[in-house]
C-alpha positions as CSV (number, residue, x, y, z in Angstrom):
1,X,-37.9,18.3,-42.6
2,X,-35.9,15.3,-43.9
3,X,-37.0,13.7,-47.3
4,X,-35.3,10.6,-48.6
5,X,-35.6,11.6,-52.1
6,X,-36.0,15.4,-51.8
7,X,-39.2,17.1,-51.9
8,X,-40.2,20.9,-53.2
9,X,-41.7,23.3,-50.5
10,X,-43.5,26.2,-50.5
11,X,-42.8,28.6,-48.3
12,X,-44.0,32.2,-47.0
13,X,-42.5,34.7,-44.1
14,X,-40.3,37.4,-43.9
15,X,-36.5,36.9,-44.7
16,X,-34.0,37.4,-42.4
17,X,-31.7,40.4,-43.2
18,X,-28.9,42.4,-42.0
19,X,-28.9,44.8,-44.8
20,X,-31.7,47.1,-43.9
21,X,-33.4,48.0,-40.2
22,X,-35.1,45.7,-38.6
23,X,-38.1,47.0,-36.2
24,X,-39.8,45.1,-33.5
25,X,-42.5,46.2,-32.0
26,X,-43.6,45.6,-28.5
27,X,-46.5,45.0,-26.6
28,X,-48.2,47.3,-24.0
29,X,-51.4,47.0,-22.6
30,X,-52.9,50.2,-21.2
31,X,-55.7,48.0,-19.0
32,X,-52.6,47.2,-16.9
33,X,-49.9,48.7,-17.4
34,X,-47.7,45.6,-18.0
35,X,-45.1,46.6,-21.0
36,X,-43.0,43.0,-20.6
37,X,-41.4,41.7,-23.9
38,X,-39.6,38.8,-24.1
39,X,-36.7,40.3,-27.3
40,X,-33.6,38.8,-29.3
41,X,-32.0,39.8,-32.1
42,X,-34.0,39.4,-35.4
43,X,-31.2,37.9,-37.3
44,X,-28.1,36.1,-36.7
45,X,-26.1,38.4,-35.2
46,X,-24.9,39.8,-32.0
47,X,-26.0,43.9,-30.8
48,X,-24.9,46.3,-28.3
49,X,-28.1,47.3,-26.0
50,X,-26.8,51.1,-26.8
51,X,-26.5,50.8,-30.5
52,X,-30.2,49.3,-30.7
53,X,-32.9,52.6,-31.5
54,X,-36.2,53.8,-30.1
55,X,-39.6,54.8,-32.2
56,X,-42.9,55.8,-30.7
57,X,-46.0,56.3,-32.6
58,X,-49.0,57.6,-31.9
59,X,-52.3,55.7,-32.8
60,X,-52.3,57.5,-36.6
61,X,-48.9,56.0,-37.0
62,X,-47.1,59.4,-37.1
63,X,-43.6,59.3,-35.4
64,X,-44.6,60.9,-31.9
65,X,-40.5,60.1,-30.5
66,X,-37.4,59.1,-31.8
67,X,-35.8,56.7,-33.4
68,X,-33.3,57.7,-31.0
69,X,-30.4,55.0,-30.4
70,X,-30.6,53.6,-26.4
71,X,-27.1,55.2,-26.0
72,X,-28.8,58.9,-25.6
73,X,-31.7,57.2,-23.7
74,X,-29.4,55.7,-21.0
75,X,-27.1,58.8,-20.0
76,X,-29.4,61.6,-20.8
77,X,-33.0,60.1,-20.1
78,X,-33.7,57.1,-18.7
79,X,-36.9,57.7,-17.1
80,X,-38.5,58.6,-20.4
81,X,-42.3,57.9,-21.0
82,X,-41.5,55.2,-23.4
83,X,-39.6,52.5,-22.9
84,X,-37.3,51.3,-19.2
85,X,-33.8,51.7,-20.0
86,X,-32.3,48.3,-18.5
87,X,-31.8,44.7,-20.5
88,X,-33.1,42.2,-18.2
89,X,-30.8,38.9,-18.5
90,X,-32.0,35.8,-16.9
91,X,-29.1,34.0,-15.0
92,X,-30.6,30.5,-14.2
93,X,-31.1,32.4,-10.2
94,X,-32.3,35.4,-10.5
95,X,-32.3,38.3,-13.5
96,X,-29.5,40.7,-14.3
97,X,-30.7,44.0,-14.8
98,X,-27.4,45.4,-16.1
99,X,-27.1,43.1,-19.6
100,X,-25.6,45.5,-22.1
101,X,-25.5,42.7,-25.5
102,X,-27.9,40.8,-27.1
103,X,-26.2,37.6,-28.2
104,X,-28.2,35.6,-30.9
105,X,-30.1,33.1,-30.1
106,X,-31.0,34.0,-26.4
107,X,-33.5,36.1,-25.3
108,X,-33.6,39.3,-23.4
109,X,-36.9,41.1,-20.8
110,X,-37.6,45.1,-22.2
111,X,-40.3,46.3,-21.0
112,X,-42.2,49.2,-22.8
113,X,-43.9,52.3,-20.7
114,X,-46.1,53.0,-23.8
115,X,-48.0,51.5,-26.4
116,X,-46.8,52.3,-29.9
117,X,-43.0,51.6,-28.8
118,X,-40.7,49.9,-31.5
119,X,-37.0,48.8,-31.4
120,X,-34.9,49.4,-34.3
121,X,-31.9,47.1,-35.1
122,X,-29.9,48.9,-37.3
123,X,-27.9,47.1,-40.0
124,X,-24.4,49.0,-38.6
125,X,-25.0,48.4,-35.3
126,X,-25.1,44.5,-35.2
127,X,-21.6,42.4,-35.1
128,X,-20.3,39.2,-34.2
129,X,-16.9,38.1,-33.0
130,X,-16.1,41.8,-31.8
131,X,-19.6,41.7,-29.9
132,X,-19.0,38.0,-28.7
133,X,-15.6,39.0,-27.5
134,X,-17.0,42.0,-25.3
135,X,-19.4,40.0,-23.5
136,X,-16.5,37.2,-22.3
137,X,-14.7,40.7,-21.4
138,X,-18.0,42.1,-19.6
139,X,-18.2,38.5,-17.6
140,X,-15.1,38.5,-16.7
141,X,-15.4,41.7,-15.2
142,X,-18.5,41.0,-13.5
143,X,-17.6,37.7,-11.9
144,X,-14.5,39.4,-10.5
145,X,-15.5,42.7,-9.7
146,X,-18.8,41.3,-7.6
147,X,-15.7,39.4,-6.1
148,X,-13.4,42.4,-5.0
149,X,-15.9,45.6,-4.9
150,X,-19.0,43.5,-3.3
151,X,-21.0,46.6,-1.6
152,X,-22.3,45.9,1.7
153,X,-25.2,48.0,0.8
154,X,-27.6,47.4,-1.9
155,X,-28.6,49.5,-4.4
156,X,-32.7,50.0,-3.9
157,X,-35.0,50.0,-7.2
158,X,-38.7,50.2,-7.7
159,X,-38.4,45.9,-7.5
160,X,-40.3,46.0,-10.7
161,X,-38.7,43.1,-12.8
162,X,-39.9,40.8,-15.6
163,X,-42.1,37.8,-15.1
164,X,-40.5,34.8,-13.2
165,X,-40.2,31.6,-15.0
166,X,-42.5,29.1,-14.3
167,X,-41.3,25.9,-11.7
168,X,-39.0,23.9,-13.7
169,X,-40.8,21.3,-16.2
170,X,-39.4,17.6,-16.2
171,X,-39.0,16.1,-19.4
172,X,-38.9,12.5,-20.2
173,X,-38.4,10.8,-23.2
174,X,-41.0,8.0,-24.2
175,X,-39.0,5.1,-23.4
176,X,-37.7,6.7,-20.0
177,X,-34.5,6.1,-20.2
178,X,-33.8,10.2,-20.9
179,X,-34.7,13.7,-19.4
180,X,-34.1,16.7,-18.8
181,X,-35.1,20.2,-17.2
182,X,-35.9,23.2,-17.9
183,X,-38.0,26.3,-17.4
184,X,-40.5,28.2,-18.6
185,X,-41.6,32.1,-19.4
186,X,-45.3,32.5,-19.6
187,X,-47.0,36.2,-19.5
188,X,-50.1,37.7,-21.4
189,X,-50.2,41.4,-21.6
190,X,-54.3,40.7,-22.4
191,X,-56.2,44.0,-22.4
């Protein structure tokens, strides 16, 4: 909001911090099974998929699982009951199912096995130029790696990914003289 002369506003939410845990929750609908969340980090900062946590609870809001950090999830039980292991990355083509950081300011497919699943960001876990500087390191790696250790044979999963986007959207401004495109997510986990 701009204001020529300045102008007092009230208002209410939650503040941003980076000194205490931050916990999302995430959606599950047990009419379907569809456990799709669209996640970034809650604050300005960068995390490592394996430094981020895991909490369950069960419908009297007693701790049933965890927090356990994705780290132990990942080597020593990814097919747990509660949440899928990979950070789904959408690539502009197709999705990457092999994302390891959250950046800030983009947004990341989890998808949750379980209703009563939380993520917890942990104050200690979340960084910034030594994150940033991993991920141009992890790209790197990927773009030449696919390059020189391309497998003729692919590796098979259960093909259960996040939603697609929707077909691009065509923007135009009001006088036509700009536009632009882009594309969409759109999912309701409705019970």
């Amino acid at each position: 909001m701009l204001a020529r002369n300045g102008i007092d506003i009230d208002i209410s939410g939650v503040p941003i911090t980076t000194d205490t845990d931050v916990e999302v929750a995430l959606k599950y609908s047990t009419a379907t099974g569809n456990g799709w969340n669209m996640i970034g980090p809650p604050n300005n900062r960068n995390y490592l998929w394996s430094d981020v946590e895991v909490v369950a609870y069960g419908s009297d809001c007693s701790v049933v699982f965890g927090p356990v950090p994705m780290s132990t999830l990942i080597t020593s039980n990814p097919n747990n009951p509660y949440i899928d292991t990979h950070l789904w990355e959408w690539t502009g083509s197709g999705y990457d199912s092999t994302a390891s950081l959250l950046m800030s300011h983009k947004g990341y497919w989890v998808k949750a096995r379980a209703p009563g699943v939380a993520l917890i960001f942990p104050p200690s876990a979340g960084g910034g130029a030594l994150v940033g500087a991993l991920r141009r390191g992890v790209n790197i790696l990927k773009r030449f790696g696919s390059e020189l250790f391309s497998p003729d044979v692919a590796v098979a999963d259960n093909g259960d990914e996040p939603p697609m986007p929707m077909a691009k959207l065509k923007l135009v401004s009001d006088d036509g003289k700009s536009s632009f495109v882009m594309g969409c997510f759109i999912s309701s986990l409705g019970d």
